[in-house]
N, C-alpha and C positions, 0 to 999 in steps of 0.2 A: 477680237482675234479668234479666227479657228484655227481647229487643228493644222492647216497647212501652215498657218502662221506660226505655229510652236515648230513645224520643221525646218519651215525658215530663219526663225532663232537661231536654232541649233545645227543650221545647214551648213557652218564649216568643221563643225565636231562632229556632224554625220558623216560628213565626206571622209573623215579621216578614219572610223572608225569603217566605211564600205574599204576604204584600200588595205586596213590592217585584217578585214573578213575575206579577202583577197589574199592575203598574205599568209593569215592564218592556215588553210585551205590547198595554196601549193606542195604539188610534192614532184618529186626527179620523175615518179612513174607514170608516162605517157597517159595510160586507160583511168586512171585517180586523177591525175590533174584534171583532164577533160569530160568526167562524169563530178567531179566536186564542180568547176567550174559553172557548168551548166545547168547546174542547179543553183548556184549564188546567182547568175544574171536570170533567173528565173523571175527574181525579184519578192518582195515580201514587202511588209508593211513598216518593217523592220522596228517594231513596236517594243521589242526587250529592251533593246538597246538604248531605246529612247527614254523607258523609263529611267535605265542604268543613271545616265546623263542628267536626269531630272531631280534623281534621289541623290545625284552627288551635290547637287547643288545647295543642299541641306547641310553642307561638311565642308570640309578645305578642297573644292574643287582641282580636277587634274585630268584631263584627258589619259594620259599618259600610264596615270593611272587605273584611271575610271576603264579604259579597255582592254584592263585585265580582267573586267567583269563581261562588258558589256560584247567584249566579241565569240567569248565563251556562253554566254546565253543563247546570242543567233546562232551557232554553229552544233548546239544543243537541240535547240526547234529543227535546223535545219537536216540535221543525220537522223530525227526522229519521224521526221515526213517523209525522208526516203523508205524507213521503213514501212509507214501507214500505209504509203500504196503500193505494197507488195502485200502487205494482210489483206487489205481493199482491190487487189489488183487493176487497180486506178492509170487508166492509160494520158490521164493530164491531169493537169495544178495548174491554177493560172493562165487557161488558155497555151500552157507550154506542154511539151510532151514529159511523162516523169520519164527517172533514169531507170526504172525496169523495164519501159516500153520502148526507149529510144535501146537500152542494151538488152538488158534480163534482170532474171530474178535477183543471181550471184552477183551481180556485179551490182544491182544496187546495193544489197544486202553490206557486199563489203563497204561501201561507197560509205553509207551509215556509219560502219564500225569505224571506218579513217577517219570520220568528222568529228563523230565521239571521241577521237583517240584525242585527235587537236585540239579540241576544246581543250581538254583536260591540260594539253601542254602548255596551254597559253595560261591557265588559272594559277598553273605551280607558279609564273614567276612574279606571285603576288604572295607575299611571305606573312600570309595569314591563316593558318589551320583550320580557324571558323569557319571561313570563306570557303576550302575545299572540304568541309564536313558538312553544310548545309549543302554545297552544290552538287557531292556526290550523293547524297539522300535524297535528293528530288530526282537522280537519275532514277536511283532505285524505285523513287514511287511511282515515277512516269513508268518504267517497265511493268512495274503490279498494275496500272490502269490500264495497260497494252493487251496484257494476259486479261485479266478481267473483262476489256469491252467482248474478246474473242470468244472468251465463256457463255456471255451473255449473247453473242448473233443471235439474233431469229426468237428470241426469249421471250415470251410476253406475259410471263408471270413475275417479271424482274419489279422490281418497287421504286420507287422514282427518290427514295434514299441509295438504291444500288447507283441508279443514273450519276446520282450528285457527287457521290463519292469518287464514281469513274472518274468523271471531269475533273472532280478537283484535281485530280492525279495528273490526270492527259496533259490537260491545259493549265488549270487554274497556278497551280503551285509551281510555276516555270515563271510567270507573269510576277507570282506574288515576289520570289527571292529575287526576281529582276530588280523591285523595286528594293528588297531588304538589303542585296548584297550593292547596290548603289551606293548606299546610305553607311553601310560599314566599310566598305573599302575609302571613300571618304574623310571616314572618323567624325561621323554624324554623331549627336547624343543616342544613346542607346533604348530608349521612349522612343524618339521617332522614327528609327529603326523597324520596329516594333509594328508603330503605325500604318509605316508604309506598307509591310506586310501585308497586314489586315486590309488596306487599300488594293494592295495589286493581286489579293486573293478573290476579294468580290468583282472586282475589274475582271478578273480573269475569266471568272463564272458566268460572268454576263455576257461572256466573250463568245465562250462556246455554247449559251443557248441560244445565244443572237445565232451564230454559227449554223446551229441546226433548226431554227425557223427558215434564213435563208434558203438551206439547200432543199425547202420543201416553198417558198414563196417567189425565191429568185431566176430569173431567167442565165441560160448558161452564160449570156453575156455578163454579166454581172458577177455568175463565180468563176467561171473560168473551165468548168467542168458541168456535164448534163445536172440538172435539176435531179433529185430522187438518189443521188448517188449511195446517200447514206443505208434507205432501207434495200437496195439492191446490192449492199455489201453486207445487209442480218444486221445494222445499228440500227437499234430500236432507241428513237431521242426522247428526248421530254415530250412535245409536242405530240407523237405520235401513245406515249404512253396515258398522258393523260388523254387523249381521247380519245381512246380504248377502254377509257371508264362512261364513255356513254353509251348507254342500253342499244338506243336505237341506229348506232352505227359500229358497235362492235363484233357482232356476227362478219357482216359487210369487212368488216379491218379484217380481222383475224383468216376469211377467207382468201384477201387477196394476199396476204403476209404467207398464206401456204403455198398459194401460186407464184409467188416470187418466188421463195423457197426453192419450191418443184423445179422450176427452171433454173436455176443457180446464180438468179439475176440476169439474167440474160433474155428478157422481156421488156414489154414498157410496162409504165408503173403510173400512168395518166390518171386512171381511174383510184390508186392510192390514195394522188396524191391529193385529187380532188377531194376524196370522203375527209384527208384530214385539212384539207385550206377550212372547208366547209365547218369545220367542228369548233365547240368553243376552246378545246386543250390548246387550240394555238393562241388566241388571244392569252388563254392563262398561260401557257408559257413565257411568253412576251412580259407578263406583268411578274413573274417570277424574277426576269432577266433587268424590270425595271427595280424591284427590290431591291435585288445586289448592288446596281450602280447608288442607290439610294445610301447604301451602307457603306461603298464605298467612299462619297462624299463626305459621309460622317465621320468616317477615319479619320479624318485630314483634318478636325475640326480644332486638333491640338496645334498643326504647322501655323509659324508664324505668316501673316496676310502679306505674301510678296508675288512676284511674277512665278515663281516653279508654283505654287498652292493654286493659283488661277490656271495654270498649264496644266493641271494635273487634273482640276474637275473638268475640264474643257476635252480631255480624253476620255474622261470618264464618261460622260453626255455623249462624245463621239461614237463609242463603242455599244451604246445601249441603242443608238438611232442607225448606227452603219448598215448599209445596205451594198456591200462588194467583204 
């Protein structure tokens, strides 16, 4: 079984849980309805969710339930990408146009704040205070990661502890409570709770250095957006951090990271991209990215041996190899 085969599992509680992200999402006002819309049919991987689904299955199973979690998670990702590519002013996602480039700034910006606002209405009618005190403090740390990456643009005396800590915020920790509030909205034992955590924290991690290997290895077909996007919006990733610690190609980095700079991204970035394919910080990267999935697995070593524990490292492997 791969991955597609765990979506297949769970392909009529996805379905249900894509109409209730539908659901979630409309509103009476013409310009929201059809800037939210256009962004859900944008599509995603729709990977929170999945976990939600996964971790409930640790507990007294419920749809019903479970997508008080799980449609408040994507619509959390979802209003936080509209704002990425307004910081990034990112004119696609997914090969689709984003909603700053098909409207504006404002109107993504709001777009954000309506989907944050929903989320949040759809979590109150799950009558568990935990649930809305973890999930409003991940908002909070995703904004500090927001601030932060911004701080750091163009950085390159940042430490690859600054790096970590960014992602966990960005990404990692939106992944990891996907999988913890699963697991509590359920009424999972409180250990595996726990565990899943620690699982969809390192899943997470590995998530976003996979992340940013690709967008310095993959072709736009594959992301959906030009290659280089990152260092021509001042994200300085792992990949290019650490190989800015070799002697004989850091002059070379740090020169071309001025002329990005100088131009305000608004260059090509070919010969970047080259010095870093070319370097070993990418492979180390990659083996950082292998790490996490590695600890991720170990997580899990307490769940009982059933189909969710096999679905779960079988994500885990997918995300350390995915190449889109």
């Amino acid at each position: 079984m791969n991955i597609i085969d765990i979506y297949a599992r769970k392909k009529r509680d996805m379905a249900y849980i894509e109409k209730e992200l539908e659901r979630g999402v409309f509103s009476e006002h013409a310009m929201l309805r059809e800037t939210s819309v256009h962004l859900l049919k944008a599509g995603g991987k729709r990977i929170r969710p999945i976990f939600v689904l996964l971790a409930g299955e640790l507990g007294d199973y419920s749809t019903e339930t479970l997508k008080l979690v799980a449609v408040p998670m994507e619509l959390i990702h979802m209003a936080s990408l509209v704002h990425d590519d307004v910081i990034d002013d990112a004119d696609t996602r997914r090969g689709q146009l984003t909603v700053k480039s098909k409207w504006d700034n404002r109107i993504a910006m709001y777009t954000g704040d309506y989907i944050f606002a929903k989320a949040l209405g759809v979590v109150t009618q799950l009558p568990n205070p935990l649930v809305h005190q973890i999930m409003s403090k991940a908002i909070v740390e995703m904004s500090i990661g927001e601030m932060e990456q911004i701080r750091f643009f163009f950085h390159t005396g940042q430490t690859v502890r600054d790096y970590l800590l960014r992602i966990k915020r960005k990404t990692a920790l939106l992944i990891a409570i996907s999988c913890q509030l699963g697991a509590i909205a359920a009424n999972a034992p409180e250990p595996l709770a726990r565990k899943l955590y620690s699982y969809g924290y390192n899943v997470g991690m590995a998530f976003q250095i996979r992340d940013d290997v690709l967008d310095l290895c993959g072709t736009e077909q594959q992301l959906g957006k030009p290659p280089g996007s990152d260092v021509r919006q001042g994200n300085i990733t792992l990949p290019v951090l650490l190989a800015l610690r070799e002697p004989d190609r850091r002059e070379r980095l740090l020169a071309e990271l001025d002329r990005i700079q100088a131009a305000d991204g608004q260059t090509n970035v070919d010969t970047f991209i080259g010095l870093v394919r070319t370097s070993v910080g990418l492979k180390q990267a990659e083996r950082i990215a292998e790490r996490y999935i590695e600890r991720a697995i170990r997580s899990l070593d307490a769940l009982p041996d059933r189909q969710t524990k096999r679905d779960l490292i079988r994500i885990a492997h997918f995300v350390g190899s995915r190449s889109n």
